[in-house]
C-alpha positions in Angstrom: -13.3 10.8 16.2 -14.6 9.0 19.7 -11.3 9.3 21.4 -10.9 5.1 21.3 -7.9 4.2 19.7 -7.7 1.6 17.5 -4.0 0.9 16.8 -1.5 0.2 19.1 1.6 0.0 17.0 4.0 -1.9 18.2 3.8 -1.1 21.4 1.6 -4.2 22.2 1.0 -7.8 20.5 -2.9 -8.1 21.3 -5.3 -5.6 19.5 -7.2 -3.2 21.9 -11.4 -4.1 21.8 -12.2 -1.2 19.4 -9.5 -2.5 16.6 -11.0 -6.1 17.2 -14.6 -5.1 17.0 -13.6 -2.7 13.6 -11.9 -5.7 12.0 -14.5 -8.0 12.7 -16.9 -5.8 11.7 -15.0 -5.4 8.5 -14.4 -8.8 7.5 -17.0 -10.6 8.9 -15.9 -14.2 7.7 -12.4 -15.7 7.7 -10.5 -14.3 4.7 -9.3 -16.8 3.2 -11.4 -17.2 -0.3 -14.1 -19.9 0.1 -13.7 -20.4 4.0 -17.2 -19.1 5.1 -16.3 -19.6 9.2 -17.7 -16.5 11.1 -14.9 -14.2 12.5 -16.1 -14.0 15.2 -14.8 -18.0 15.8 -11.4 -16.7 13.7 -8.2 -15.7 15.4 -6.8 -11.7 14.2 -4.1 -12.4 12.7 -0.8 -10.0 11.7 -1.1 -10.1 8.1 3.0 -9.0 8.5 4.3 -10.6 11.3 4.3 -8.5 14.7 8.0 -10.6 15.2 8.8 -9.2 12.0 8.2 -5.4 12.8 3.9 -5.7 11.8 2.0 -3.1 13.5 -1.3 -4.1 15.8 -3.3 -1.9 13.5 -6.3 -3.2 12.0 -4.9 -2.3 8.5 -2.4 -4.8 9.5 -5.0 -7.1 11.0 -7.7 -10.1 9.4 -9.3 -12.7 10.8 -8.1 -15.7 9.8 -9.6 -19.7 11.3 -7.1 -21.8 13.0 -6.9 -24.1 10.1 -5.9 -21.1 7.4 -4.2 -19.3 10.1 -2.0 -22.1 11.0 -1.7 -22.9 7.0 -0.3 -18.8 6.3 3.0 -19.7 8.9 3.6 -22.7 6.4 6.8 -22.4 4.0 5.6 -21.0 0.6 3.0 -18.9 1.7 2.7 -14.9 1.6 0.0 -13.1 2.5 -0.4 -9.0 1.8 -3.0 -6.6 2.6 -3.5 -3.9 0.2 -4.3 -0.4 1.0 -8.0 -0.8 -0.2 -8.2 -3.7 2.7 -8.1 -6.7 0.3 -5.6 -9.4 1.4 -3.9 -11.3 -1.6 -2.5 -14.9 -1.1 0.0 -16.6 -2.5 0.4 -20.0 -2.6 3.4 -22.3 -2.9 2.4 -23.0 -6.4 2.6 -19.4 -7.1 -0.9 -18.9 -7.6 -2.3 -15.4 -6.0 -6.0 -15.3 -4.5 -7.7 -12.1 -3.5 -10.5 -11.3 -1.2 -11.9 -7.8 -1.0 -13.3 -7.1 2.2 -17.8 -6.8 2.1 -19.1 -3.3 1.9 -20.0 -1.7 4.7 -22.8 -0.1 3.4 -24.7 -0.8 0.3 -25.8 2.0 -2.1 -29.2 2.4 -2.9 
C-alpha cells in the first residue's frame, strides 16, 4: 500500500529493509520453540533454501539465532512455514515442533 516492496523474489539473496523490519516485527524472538533470543540479534533465515529455488519473501523468511540456524542446515532437519506464518520443525527423531508467530494486535 506504501509503494516499499517487501519481496524480492529471487532476484536477490538479502531481504530489502522493509521485509526485514516486517519479519522482525512479526516474530520478534528466534523461532525456534523455547529459544527466547531477541530477533533482532537472529540471522533471517530462508525457511526453503534460496540455493534451492526459496524466495526472499518474508513468507519465506524467520529469524532464526546462529546456534538454531546453524542446527536447521544439519542432516535430519526440516523446517516448513505454513501459510498462517507458523514454522513447524522436524527433528531427526521425527518429532514435529510448532511455533505460531505473536499477534500483532491483541483484541480487546
Amino acid at each position: 500500500m506504501t509503494g516499499t516492496p517487501i519481496e524480492v523474489g529471487r532476484h536477490r539473496y538479502r531481504p530489502s529493509a522493509a521485509t526485514k523490519e516486517l519479519v522482525q516485527v512479526r516474530d520478534r524472538e528466534c523461532r525456534v520453540p523455547g529459544c527466547h533470543r531477541p530477533v533482532q540479534a537472529c540471522d533471517l533465515d530462508h525457511v526453503q533454501p534460496w540455493a534451492h529455488g526459496g524466495n526472499t519473501h518474508h513468507a519465506n523468511l524467520c529469524g532464526l539465532c546462529r546456534r538454531d540456524h546453524r542446527l536447521k542446515d544439519e542432516p535430519g532437519w526440516h523446517h516448513r512455514m505454513t501459510d498462517t506464518g507458523a514454522l513447524e520443525i522436524t527433528t531427526p527423531a521425527g518429532r514435529t515442533y510448532r511455533n505460531e508467530p505473536e499477534p500483532l494486535t491483541t483484541t480487546a
